[in-house]
C-alpha positions in Angstrom: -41.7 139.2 11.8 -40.8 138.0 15.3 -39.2 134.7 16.2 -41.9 133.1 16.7 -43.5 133.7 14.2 -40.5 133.0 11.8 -40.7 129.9 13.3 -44.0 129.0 12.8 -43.7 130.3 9.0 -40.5 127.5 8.4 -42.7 124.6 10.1 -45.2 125.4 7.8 -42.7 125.3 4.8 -41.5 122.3 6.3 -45.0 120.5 6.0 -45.8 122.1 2.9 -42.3 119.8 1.7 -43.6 117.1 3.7 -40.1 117.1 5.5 -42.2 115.5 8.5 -43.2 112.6 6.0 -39.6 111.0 4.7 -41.4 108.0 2.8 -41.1 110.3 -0.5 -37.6 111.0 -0.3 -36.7 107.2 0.4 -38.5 105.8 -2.5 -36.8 108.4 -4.6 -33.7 108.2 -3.1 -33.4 104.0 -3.6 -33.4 104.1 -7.5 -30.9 106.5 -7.7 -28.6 104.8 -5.3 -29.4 101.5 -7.4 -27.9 103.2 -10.8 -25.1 105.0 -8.2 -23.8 101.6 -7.2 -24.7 99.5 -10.7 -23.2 102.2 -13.0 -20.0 102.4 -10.7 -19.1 98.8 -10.1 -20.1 99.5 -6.4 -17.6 101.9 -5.9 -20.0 105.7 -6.5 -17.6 108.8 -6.4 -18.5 110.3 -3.0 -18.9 113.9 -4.4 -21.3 112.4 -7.1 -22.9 110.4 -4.0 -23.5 113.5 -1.8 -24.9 115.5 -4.6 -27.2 113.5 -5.5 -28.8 112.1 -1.8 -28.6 116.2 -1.0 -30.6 116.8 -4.6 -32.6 113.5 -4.4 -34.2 115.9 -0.9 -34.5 119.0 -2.6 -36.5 117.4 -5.7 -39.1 115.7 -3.8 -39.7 118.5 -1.6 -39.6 120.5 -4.8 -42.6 118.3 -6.1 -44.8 118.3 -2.9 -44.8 121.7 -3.1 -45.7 121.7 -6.9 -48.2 119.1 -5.8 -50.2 120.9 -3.4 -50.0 123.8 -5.8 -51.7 122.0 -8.5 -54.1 120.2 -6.1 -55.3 123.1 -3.6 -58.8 122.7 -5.2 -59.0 119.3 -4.8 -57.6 118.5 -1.4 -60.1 119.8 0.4 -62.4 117.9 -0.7 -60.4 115.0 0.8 -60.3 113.9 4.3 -56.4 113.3 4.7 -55.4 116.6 2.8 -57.8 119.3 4.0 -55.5 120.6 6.3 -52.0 120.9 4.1 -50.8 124.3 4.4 -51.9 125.4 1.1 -54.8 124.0 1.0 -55.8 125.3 4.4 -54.4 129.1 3.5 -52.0 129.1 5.7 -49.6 129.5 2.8 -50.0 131.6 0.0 -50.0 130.3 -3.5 -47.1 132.8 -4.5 -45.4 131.4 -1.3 -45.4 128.3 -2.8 -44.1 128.4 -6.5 -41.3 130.7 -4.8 -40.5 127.8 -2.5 -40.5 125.6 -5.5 -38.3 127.7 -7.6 -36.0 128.0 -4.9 -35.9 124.8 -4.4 -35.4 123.9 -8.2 -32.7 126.5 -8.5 -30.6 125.3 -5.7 -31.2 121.4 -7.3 -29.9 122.6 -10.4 -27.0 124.4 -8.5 -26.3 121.3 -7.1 -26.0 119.9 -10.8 -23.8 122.1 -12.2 -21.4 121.4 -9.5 -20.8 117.9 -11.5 -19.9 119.8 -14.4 -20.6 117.2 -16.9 -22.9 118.3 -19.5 -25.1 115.4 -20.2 -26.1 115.3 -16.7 -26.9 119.2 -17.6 -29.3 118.5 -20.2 -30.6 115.8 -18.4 -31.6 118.2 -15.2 -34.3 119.8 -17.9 -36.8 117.2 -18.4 -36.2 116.1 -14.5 -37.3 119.4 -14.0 -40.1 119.0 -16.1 -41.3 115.6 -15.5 -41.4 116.9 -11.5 -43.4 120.0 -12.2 -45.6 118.2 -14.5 -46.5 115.5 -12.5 -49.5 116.9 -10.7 -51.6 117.9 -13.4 -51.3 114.6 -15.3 -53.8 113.3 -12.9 -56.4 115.4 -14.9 -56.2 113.8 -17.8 -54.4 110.4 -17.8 -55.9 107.2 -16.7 -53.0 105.8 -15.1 -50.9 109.0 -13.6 -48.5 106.7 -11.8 -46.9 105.2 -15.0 -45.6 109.0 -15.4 -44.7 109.2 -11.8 -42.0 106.2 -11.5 -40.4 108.5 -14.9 -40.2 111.4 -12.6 -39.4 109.7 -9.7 -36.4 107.8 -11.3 -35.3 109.8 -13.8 -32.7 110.1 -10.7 -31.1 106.6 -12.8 -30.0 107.9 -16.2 -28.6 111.3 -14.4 -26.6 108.8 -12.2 -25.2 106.3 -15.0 -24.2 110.1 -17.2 -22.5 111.2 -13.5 -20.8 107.7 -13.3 -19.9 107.1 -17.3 -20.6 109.9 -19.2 -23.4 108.0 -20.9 -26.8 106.6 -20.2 -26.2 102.9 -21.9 -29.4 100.8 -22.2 -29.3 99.0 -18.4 -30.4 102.7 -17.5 -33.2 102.5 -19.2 -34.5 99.0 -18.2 -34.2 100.0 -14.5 -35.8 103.3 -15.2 -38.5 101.0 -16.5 -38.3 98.7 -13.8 -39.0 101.8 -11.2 -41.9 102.7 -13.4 -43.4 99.6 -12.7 -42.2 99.8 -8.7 -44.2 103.2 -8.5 -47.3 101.9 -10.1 -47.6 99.0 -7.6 -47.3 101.2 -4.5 -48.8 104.5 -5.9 -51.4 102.3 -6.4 -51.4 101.3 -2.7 -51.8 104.9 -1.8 -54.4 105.3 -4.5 -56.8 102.6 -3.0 -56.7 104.7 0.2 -58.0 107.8 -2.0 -60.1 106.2 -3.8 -63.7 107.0 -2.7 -62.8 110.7 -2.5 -60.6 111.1 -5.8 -64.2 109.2 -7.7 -66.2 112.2 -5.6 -63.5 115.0 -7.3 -62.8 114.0 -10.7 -59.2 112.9 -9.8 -58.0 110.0 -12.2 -55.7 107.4 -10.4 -54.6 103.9 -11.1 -56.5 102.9 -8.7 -59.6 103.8 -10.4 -58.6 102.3 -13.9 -57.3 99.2 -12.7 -61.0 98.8 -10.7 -61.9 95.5 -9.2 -58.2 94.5 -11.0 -56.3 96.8 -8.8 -54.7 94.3 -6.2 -53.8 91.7 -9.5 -52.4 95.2 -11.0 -50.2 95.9 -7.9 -48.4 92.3 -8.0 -48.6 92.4 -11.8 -46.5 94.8 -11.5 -44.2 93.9 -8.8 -43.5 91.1 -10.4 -42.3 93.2 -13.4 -40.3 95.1 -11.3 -38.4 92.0 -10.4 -38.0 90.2 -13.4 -36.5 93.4 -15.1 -33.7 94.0 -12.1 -33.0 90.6 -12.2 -32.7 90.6 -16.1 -30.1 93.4 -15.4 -28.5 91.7 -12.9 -28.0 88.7 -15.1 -26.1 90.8 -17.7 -24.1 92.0 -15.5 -22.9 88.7 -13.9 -23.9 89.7 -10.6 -24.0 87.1 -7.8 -26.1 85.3 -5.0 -26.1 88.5 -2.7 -27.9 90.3 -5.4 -30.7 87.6 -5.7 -31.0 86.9 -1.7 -31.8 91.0 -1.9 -34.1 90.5 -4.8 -36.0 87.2 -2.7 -36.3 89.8 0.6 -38.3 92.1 -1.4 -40.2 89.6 -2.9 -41.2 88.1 0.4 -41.7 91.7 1.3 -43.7 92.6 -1.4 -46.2 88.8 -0.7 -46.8 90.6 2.9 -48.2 93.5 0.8 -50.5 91.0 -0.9 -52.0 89.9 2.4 -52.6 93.4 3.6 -54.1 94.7 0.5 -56.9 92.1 -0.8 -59.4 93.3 1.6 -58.9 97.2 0.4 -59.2 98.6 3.8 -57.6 102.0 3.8 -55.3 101.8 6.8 -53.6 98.3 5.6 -53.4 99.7 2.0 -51.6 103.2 3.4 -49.4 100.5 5.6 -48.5 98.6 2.4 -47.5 101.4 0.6 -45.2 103.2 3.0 -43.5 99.7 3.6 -42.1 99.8 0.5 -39.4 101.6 1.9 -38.1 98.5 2.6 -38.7 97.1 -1.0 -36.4 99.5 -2.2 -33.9 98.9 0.9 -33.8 95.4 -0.1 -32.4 95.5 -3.5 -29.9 98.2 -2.6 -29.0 96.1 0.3 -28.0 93.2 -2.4 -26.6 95.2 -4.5 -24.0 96.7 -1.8 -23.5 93.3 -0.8 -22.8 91.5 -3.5 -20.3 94.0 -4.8 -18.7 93.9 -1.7 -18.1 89.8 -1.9 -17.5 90.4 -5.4 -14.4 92.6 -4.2 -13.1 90.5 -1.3 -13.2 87.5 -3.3 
């Protein structure tokens, strides 16, 4: 293989684990760095820190590729996926679930670099939850429930990094990213939506019906009540709430672009969650920092 072809082969691995597109690896990446900072008192080992941002990258490009694996069939079918590498057979299904295994290896390399056992046995249903992901769509009505597990299942592995344990405020902001991922999942759904009715795809989007914009700030809302709830046992202060009021006020703009169900303004709405997630983290840094100077 010649250079330039090598190098048309790793952009199309790069596509394939949508590098190009970072939304995926931000709203991964923000739960985790929640539970890094809450579960360390603001002060996350930087070894424990690194590991995780480097396998928070590896894990969602792990599951894109997964994804297009289990959805090569289907994409076609769909306007804004026709032309994904796989899809397109420009890459090889076996090219794919080697990319994916390489992938998951090298996660799981990063892992064991921790050396602390519950985080270990915690890797196994991450693992699972990533790879499984895709193929819920086939048979459950609201995929995007088990989506916020995989997607911050990053939380309990960072509290058993930080403590040695996964005590129950892990849980509740597992749950509270559950709820996150259903609202703007559900964003992206509404873009889909024609197509995935045409294919047999089952979305939230779908279930949730003429409901589906009440559904989304339904369960916003849930998402706030349940990080403030947490912040509230652990005594945190103004700076955390100011971050919770920004993505609140973030998450109203959402509201105003979604009602009318136009595609474009519901694909804007959900990749401007990014900022959702940079909110709270933004509090939470903050606060902790005030929390320590005074």
């Amino acid at each position: 293989m010649n250079r330039q072809a090598l190098v048309q082969r790793i952009d199309l691995y790069e596509k394939l684990m949508r590098l190009d597109k970072p939304i995926g690896i931000l709203l991964l990446l923000w739960p985790t760095l929640w539970a890094l900072w809450l579960s360390s008192n603001g002060r996350p080992d930087r070894i424990v820190l690194w590991i995780f941002i480097l396998g928070t990258v590896l894990m969602r490009s792990a599951g894109c590729v997964i994804n297009d694996y289990a959805d090569r069939d289907f994409d076609k079918h769909v306007e804004r996926t026709k032309e994904r590498p796989l899809t397109a057979g420009k890459v090889t299904t076996k090219e794919a679930l080697a990319l994916f295994a390489g992938l998951s290896l090298a996660a799981f390399a990063l892992v064991l670099l921790l050396g602390n056992p519950l985080v270990i046995w915690l890797s196994v249903p991450a693992l699972f939850l990533a790879a499984s992901y895709p193929f819920t769509k086939r048979f459950l009505a609201i995929p995007q429930a088990y989506l916020g597990i995989a997607f911050g299942f990053g939380i309990p592995m960072a509290y058993a990094a930080q403590l040695g344990e996964v005590p129950a405020e892990a849980w509740w902001l597992l749950l509270a990213n559950v709820f996150w991922a259903v609202a703007y999942d559900t964003e992206y759904a509404m873009v889909d939506r024609e197509d995935d009715l045409k294919i047999g795809i089952k979305t939230s989007a779908i279930t949730f019906g003429r409901f589906d914009v009440a559904a989304v700030v339904a369960c916003y809302a849930a998402t706030l009540v349940i990080i403030g709830g947490i912040g509230w046992t652990l005594n945190m202060g103004w700076a955390f709430y100011a971050g919770l009021a920004v993505a609140a006020g973030i998450m109203g703009v959402h509201y105003t672009w979604i009602r009318g169900r136009e595609r474009m303004a519901c694909f804007k709405a959900f990749l401007h969650n990014n900022y959702v997630g940079a909110a709270i983290f933004a509090g939470i840094v903050v606060d902790f920092l005030m929390s320590g100077v005074l």
